[in-house]
C-alpha positions in Angstrom: -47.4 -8.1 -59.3 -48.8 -6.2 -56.2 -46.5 -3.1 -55.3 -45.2 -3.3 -52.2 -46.4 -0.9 -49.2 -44.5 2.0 -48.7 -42.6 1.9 -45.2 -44.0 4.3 -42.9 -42.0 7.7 -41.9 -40.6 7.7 -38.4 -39.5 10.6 -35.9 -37.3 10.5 -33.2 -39.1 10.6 -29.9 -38.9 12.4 -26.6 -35.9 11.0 -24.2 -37.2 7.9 -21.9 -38.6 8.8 -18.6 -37.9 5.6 -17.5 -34.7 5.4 -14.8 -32.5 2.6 -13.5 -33.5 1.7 -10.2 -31.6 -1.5 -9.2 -30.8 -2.8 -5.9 -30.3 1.5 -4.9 -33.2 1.0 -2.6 -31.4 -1.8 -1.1 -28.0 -0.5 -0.6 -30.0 2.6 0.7 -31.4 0.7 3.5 -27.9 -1.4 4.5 -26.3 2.0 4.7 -29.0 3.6 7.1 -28.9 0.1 8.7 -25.2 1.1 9.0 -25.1 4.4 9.6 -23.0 5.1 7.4 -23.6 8.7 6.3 -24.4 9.7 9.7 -20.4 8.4 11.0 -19.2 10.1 8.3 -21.1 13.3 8.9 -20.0 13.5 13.0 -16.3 12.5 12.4 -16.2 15.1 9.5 -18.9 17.7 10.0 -19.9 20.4 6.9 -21.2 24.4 7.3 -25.2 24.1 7.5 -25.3 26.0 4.8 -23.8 23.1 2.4 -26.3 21.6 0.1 -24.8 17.9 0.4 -22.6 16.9 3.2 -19.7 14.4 2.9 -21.7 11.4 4.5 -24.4 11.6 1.4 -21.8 11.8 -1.2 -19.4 9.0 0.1 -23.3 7.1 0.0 -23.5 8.0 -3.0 -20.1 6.9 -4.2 -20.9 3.9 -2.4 -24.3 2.9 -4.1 -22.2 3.8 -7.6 -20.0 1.2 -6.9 -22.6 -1.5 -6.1 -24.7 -0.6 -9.2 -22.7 0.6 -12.2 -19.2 1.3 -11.1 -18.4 4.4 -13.0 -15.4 6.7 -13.1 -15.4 9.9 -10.6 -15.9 12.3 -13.5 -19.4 10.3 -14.7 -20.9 10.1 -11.3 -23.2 13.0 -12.3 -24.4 10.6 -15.3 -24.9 7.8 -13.4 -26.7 9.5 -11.0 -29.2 11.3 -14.1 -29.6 7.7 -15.5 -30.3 5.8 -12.2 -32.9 7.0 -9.5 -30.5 8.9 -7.6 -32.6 11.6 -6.6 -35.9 9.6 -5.4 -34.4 7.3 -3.7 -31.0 9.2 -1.8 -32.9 12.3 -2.3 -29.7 13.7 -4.1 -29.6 16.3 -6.7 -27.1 14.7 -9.4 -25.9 18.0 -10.6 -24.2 18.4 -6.9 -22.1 14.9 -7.7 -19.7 17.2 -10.0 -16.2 15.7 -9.3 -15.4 18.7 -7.8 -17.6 18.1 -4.9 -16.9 14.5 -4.8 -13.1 15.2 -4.5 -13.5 17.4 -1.6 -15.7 14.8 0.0 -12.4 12.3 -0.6 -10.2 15.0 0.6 -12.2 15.5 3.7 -12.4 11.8 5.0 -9.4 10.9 4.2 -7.7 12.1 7.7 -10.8 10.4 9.5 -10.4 7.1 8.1 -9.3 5.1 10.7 -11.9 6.4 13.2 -14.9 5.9 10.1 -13.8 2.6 9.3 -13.7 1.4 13.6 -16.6 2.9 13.4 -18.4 1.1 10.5 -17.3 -2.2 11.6 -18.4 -1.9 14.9 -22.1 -0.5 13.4 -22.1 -4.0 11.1 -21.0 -6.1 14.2 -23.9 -4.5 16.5 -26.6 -4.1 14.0 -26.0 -7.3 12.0 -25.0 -9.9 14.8 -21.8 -10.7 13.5 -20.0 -13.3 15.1 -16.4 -12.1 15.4 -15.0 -15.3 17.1 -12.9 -15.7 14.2 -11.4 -13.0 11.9 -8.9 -13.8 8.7 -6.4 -11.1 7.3 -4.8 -11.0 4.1 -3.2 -8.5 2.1 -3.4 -7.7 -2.0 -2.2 -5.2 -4.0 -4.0 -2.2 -6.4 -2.3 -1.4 -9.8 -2.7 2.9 -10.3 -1.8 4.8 -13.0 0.2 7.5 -12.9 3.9 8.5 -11.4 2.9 9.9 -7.9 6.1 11.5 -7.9 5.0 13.6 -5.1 2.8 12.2 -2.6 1.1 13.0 0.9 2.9 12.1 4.1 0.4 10.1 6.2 -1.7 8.1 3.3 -0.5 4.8 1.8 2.3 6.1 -1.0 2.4 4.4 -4.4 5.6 2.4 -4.7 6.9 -0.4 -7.7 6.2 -3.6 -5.7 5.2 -7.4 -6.5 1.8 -6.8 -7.9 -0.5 -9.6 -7.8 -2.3 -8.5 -10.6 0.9 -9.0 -12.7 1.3 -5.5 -13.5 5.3 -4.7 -12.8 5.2 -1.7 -14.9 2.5 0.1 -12.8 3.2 1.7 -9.5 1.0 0.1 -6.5 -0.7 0.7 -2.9 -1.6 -1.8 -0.6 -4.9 -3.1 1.1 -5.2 -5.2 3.9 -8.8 -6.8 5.0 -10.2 -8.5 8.0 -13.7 -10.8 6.9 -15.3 -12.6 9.5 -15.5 -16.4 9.8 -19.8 -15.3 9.9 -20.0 -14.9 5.9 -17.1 -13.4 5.0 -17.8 -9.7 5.9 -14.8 -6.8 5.5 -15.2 -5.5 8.8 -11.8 -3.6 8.7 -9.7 -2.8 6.2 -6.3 -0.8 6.3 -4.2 1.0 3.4 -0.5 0.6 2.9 2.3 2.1 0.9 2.6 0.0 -2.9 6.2 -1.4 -1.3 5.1 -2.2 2.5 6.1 -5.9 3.8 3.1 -7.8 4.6 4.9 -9.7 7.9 5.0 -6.0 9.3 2.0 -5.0 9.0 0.4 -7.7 11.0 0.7 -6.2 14.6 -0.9 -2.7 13.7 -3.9 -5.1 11.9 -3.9 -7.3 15.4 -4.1 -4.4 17.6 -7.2 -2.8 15.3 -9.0 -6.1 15.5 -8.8 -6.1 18.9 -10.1 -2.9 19.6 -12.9 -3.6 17.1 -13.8 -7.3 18.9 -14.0 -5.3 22.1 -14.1 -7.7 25.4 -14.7 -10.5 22.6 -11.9 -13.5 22.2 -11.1 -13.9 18.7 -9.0 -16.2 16.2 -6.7 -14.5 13.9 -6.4 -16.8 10.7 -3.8 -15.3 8.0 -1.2 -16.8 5.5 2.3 -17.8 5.8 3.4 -14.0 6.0 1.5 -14.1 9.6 4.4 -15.9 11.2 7.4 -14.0 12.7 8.5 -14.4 15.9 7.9 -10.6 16.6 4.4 -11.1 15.2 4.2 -14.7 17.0 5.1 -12.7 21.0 2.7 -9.7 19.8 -0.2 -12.1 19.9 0.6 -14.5 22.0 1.5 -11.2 24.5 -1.9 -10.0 23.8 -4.1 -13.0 24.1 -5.0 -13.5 20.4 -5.2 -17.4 18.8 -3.8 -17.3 15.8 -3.6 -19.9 13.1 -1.3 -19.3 9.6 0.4 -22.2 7.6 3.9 -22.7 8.2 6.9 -21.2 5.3 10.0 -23.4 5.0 11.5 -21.6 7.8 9.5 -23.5 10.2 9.7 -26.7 8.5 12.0 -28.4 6.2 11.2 -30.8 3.1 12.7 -34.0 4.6 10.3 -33.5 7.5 7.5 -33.3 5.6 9.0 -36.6 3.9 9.1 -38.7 6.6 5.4 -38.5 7.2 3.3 -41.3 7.1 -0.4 -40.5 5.7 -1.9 -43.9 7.0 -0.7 -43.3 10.5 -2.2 -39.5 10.5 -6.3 -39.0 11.9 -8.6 -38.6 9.2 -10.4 -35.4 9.3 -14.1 -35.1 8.9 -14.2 -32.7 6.4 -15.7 -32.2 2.9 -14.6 -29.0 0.4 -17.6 -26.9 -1.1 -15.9 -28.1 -4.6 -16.8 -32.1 -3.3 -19.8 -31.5 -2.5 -22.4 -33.8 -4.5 -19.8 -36.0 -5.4 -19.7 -39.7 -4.5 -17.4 -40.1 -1.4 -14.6 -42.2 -3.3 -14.4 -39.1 -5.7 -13.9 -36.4 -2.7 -11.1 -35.0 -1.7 -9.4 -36.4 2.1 -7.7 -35.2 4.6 -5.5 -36.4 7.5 -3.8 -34.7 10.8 -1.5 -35.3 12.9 0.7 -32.7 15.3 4.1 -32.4 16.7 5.5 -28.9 19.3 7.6 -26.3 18.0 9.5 -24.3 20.0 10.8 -20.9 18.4 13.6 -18.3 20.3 13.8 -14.9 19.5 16.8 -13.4 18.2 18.2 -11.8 21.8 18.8 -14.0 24.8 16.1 -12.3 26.6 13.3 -13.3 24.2 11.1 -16.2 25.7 11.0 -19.2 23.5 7.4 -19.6 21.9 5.8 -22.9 22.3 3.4 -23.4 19.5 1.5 -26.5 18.4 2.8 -27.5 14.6 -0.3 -29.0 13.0 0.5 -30.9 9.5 -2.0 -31.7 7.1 -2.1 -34.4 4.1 -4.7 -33.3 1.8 -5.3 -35.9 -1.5 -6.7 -33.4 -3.4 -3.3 -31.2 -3.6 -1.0 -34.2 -3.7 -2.6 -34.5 -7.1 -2.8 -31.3 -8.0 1.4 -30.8 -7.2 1.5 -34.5 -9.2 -0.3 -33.0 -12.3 1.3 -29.6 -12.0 5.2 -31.7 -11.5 4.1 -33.8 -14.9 3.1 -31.0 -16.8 6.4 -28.5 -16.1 8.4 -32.0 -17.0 6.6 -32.2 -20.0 7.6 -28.9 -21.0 10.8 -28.8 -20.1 11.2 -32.4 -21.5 10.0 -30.7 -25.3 12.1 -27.6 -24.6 15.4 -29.5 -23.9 14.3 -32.2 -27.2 13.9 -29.0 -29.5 17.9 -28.1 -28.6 19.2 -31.0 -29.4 17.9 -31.4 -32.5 18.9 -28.1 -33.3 22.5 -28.8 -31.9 25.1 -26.8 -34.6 22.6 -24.6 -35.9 22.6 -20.9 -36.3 20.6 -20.9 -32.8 23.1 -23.2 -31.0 26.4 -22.7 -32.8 28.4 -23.3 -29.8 28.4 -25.0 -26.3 27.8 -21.5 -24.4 24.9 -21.2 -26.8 23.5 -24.2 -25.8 24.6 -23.7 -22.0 22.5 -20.2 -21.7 19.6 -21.7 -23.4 19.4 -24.7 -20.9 19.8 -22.3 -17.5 17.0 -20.5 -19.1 15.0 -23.9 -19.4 15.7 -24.8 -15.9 14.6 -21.6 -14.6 11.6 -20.9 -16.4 10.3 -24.5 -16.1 10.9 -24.3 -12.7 13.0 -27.9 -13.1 16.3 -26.5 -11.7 16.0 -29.4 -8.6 16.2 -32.0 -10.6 17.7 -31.6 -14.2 20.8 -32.7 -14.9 23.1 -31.9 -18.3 26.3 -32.7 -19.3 26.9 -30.1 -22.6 30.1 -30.7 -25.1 31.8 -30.3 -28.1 32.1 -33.0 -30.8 35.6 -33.8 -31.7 35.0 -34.7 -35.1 32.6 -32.4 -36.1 33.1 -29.2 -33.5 29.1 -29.6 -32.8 28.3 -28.6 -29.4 26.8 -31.8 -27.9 24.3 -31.9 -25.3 23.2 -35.2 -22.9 20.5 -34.5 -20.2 17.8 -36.3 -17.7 16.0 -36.3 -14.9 17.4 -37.0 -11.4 14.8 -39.6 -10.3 16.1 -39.7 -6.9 15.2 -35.6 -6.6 11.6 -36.4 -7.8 10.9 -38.9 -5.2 12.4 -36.7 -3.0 10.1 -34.0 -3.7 7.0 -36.4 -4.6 7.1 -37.5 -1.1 6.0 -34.2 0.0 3.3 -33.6 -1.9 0.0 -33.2 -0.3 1.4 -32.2 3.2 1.9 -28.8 4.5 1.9 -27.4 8.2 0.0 -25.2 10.2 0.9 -23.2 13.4 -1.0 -22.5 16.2 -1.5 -21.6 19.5 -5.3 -22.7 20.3 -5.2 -25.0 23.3 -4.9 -28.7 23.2 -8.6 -29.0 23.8 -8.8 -27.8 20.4 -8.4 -30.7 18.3 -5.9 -30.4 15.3 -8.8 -31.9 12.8 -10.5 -28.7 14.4 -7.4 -26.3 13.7 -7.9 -27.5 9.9 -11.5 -27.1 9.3 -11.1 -23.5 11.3 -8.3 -22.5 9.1 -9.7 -23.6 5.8 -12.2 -20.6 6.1 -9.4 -18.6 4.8 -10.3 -18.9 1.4 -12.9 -16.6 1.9 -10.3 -13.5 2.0 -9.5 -14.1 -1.9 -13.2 -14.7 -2.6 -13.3 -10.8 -1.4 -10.6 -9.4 -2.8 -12.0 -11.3 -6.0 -15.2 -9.0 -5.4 -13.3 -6.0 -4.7 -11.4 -6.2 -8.1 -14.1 -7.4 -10.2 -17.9 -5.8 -9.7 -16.9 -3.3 -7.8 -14.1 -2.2 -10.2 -11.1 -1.2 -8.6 -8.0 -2.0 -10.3 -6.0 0.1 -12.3 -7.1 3.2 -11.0 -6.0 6.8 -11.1 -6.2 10.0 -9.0 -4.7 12.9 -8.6 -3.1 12.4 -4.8 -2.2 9.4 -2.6 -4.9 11.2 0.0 -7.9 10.5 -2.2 -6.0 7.0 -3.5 -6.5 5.9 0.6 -10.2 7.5 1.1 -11.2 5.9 -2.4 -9.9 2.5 -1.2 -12.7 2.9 1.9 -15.0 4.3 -0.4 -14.7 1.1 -1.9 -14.5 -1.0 0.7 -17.6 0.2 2.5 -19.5 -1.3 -0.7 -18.0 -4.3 -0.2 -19.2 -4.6 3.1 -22.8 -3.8 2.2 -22.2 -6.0 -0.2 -21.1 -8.7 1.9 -24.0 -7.9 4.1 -26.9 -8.3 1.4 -25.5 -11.5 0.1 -25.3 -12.8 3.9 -29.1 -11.8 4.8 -30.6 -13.2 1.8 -28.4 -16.7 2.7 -29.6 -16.6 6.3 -33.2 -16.1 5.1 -33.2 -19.0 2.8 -31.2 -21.6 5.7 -31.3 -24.3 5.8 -31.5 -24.1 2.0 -28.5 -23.2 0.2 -29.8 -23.0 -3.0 -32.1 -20.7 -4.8 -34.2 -21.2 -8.0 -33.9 -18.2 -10.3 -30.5 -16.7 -10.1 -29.0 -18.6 -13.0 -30.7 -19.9 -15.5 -31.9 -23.6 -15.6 -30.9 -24.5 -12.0 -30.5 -23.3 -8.0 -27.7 -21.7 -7.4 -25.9 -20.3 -4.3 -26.9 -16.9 -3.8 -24.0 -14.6 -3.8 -24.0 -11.1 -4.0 -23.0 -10.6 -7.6 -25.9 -12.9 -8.5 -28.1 -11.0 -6.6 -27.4 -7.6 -7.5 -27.1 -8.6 -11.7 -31.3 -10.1 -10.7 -31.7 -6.6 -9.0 -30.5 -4.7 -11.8 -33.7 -5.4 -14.2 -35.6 -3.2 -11.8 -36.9 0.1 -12.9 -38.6 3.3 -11.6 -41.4 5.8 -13.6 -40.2 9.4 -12.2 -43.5 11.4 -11.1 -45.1 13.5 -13.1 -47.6 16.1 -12.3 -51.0 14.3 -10.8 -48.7 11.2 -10.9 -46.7 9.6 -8.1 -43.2 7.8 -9.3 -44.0 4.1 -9.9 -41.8 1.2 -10.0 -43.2 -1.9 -12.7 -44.0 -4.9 -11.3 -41.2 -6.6 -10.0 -40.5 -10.5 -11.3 -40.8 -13.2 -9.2 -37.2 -13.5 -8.4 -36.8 -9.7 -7.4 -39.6 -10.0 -5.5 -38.7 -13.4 -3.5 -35.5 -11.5 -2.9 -36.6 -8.0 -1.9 -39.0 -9.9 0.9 -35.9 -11.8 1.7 -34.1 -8.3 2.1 -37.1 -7.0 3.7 -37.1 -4.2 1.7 -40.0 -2.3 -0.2 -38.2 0.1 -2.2 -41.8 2.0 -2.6 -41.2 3.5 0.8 -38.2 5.8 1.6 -35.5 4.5 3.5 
């Protein structure tokens, strides 16, 4: 039998010289594209004698986010691991947290001017069409009590978070993203317990301001409309499209519609697309005027157009969701009655409690009906229950319609107010963004101040994030696809794709007698570098 080799000894080697490179020298070149450091740098100016000013680290911060979102206190690491230093020409010893949370400290009463600023740089240098902007609002979980906070920064208050945290404290962020690709092109903070109806004037009169001379649309939710919100724009000249709330029109309205005798709009989702006509999704208009007072004498009545909308793809959708809380309830209520008398339902309150709790949590309240007892004979507590079918057709005769308001001119078809307010979706596609690769929620800091200058720290990646993912579209048009992003098929190229293909790129730091090199891109970095048109061999 042949002995078997001996394994050979191994040493540990010298650390890697390799570094992480990424898409840096991309999010290098949108910032100088934006300005960014340099707005910074003029709203909040440093001694000469400082090393770093606040523009380079908030650049910094910002290329962190975009590449390996990392807490404040591992910045330094991050920027030791990844090719900080050749590419921002930053030190990474200077991004202690010490010097990033005076940076924080230091923007944080410039923010509004920075951010106008910003916006206005991406509109100008980009090409942005700003005909039509949509505003929405979503909350940011922290940690911590915040029991003292900063007057003049967005204050962290219990709230309705829509992360489904009620335990944590919140702030508030509102965002503007152009119909043009969805970019953030302002974004505002607010305190954790601020009404979203009132803070729709102060966003209306920053738009403005930021569209210039330019006419714009205003597209928001339900929480747009208010009369006082309603005069503000229509005082100011801003269209405005939001979907009605029950306030503005009832159920039995919605009832009496007639889908055959609505138009048919021309109109297929992104989720249809592909699919064989009889399989997509339709929808059909038609429009009525609503007029709405104000709550003094003196207040003009508003005339608005009231555009409702039958869409077939959310009648089904409330039909499936309307079978399935049935079907729950419908188990729920079965289970208590054959557990009637037992030590869980011993007595007619018992039984009582448990079915209020049924109708509330199954969200069948509208149309359950109960008739609960006590056995004669046996002293049982009997229950006898069912389904108002009278309430479900009620309610099944609204599903699929809603209504939008509006104040675009009648030249403006209301097939057109539809396909002009469905961009809307786009605002959640961000905020999706701005809690998941960009790693936001729950955060902690020490102050509300840095809480509000983190938010635009975060928010200005977002924006070159939006920005790169909008280029490399526009460069592929009229394609929509692109080979390479995912594997075994095209896909849509959006920015989290193309910054995880980024990722794989590395740099060589120089040595002595060597420049720093950067391997061979693949053939997917490289398509989408020369999409960027960016050579991240040359500075920025």
């Amino acid at each position: 039998m042949r002995a078997r080799p001996l394994p050979q000894p191994m040493v540990f080697g010298g650390p890697s010289v390799e570094k992480m490179l990424g898409a840096l020298p991309v999010v290098a070149d949108y910032c100088g594209r934006l300005d960014l450091a340099g707005i910074i740098d003029r709203a909040c100016p440093v001694r000469d004698v400082a090393i770093l000013s606040h523009g380079q680290v908030i650049e910094a911060l910002v290329a962190n986010r975009l590449t390996s979102p990392t807490p404040l206190l591992r910045v330094t690491d991050w920027a030791r691991a990844w090719a900080v230093e050749e590419v921002l020409g930053i030190d990474p010893a200077r991004l202690n947290d010490d010097r990033i949370a005076r940076a924080l400290d230091a923007i944080a009463p410039e923010l509004d001017r920075i951010v106008g600023s910003v916006g206005a740089r991406a509109i100008s240098a980009f090409g942005l069409d700003v005909s039509r902007l949509h505003w929405d609002m979503t909350s940011i979980s922290l940690y911590g009590a915040y029991e003292q906070t900063d007057p003049g920064y967005a204050a962290p208050r219990f709230g309705h978070p829509k992360d489904r945290r009620p335990d944590l404290k919140q702030v508030q962020a509102g965002l503007a993203v152009t119909g043009d690709g969805g970019i953030p092109v302002l974004h505002r903070g607010y305190d954790g317990g601020a009404g979203e109806v009132a803070q729709v004037v102060g966003a209306m009169t920053a738009l403005k301001n930021l569209a210039g001379p330019r006419d714009f649309l205003l597209v928001g939710d339900s929480k747009l409309i208010s009369y006082g919100n309603l005069h503000a724009m229509v005082t100011a000249g801003v269209r405005f499209i939001a979907p009605a709330s029950k306030l503005y029109v009832r159920a039995a309205e919605l009832a009496a519609l007639d889908p055959q005798a609505a138009t048919v709009v021309d109109y297929v989702a992104g989720r249809d697309t592909g699919k064989p006509a009889d399989r997509r999704g339709a929808w059909r208009v038609m429009e009525d005027t609503l007029s709405l007072p104000g709550k003094r004498k003196t207040d003009p009545v508003l005339r608005l157009r009231r555009v409702f909308v039958h869409s077939t793809a959310r009648a089904t959708a409330a039909m499936a969701a309307r079978a399935k809380k049935l079907d729950r309830a419908r188990g729920d209520l079965d289970r208590v009655v054959r557990g009637l008398g037992s030590r869980h339902y011993p007595s007619e309150h018992a039984v009582t409690d448990r079915v209020t709790t049924i109708a509330r949590t199954r969200r069948v309240k509208t149309y359950l009906r109960t008739q609960v007892g006590t056995d004669p004979v046996t002293g049982k507590p009997t229950l006898t229950w069912w389904f108002d079918q009278t309430a479900l057709d009620a309610e099944a005769s609204t599903d699929g319609w809603y209504a939008l308001l509006t104040n675009l001119p009648a030249t403006v078809t209301a097939a057109e107010v539809l396909t002009r307010y469905k961009g809307q979706e786009v605002v959640e596609r961000r905020y999706s963004a701005f809690k998941g690769p960009l790693a936001v929620a729950p955060m902690f800091l020490k102050t509300n101040r840095r809480i509000a200058a983190l938010l635009t720290v975060i928010c200005l990646a977002l924006l070159v994030f939006c920005l790169i993912e909008r280029a490399v579209r526009t460069a592929i048009a009229p394609e929509v696809r692109m080979a390479g992003l995912y594997p075994g098929q095209k896909a849509k190229p959006t920015g989290r794709l193309i910054f995880q293909a980024l990722s794989e790129l590395r740099l060589i730091p120089a040595t002595t007698g060597q420049p720093a090199t950067i391997p061979q891109p693949g053939p997917v970095q490289t398509r989408l570098l020369n999409l960027l048109a960016v050579d991240p061999t040359q500075p920025p």
